[in-house]
N, C-alpha and C positions, 0 to 999 in steps of 0.2 A: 504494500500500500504506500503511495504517494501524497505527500499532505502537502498543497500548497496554499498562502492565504490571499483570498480575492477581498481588495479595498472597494469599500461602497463609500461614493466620494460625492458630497453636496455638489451642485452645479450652479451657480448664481450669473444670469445675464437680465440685463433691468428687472425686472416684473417679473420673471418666469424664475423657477428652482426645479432640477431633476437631481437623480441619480442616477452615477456610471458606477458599473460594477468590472473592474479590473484588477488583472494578477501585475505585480510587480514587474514582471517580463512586458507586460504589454505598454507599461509607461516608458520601460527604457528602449523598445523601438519607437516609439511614438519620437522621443525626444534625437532620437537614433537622424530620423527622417526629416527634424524640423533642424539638427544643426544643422545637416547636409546640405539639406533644401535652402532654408532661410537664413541660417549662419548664426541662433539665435545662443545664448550662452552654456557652453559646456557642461558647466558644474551650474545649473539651474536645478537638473533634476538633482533628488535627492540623493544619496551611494547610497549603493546596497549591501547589505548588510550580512554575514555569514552567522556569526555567532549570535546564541539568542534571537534568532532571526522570527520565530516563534512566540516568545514571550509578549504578555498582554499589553506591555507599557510598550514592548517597541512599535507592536503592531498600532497603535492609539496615536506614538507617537510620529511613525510613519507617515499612517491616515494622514494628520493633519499636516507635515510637511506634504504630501501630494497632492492635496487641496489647495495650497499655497500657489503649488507650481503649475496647476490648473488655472487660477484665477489668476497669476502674473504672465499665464500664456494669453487669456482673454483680451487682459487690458496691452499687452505688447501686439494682439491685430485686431481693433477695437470693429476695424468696418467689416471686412472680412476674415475670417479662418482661411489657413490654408485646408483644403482638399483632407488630411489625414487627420489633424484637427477636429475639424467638421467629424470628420466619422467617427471616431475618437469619441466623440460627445455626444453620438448620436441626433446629430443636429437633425437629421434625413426623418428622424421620426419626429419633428417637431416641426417641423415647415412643411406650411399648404400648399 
């Protein structure tokens, strides 16, 4: 058996709040594809963590560093997301 832990991460863009549900691997392609693409800061995302990787306080503390670097991806492309972004955040289920 394989344990890994999926962050469920508030979403705040004016008026509207969701939830994404992402495994640690999926924030550091994300971030993988927006330095490449955008050139945006390396050490934004959070490091990953080996030891204690598990434990309630990191995961908590995690959490809220991902959230952080969620909402300073928002406001560094206020008018549009890039494309992985966008998907990333599920934007596709939320626009008519």
């Amino acid at each position: 058996i394989s344990f890994f832990q999926v962050y469920i991460i508030q979403v705040s863009v004016g008026n509207y709040q969701w939830t994404v549900k992402h495994r640690y691997s999926d924030f550091h392609d994300l971030h993988e594809k927006l330095v490449s693409e955008k050139k945006i800061d390396k050490n934004l995302l959070p490091p990953k963590k080996i030891i204690g990787k598990n434990s309630k306080s990191l995961v908590e503390k995690r959490q809220k560093e991902l959230e952080v670097y969620l909402q300073t991806l928002l406001v560094k492309f206020p008018i549009t997301a890039p494309k992985v972004l966008s998907h990333f955040l599920h934007f596709h289920l939320y626009v008519s």
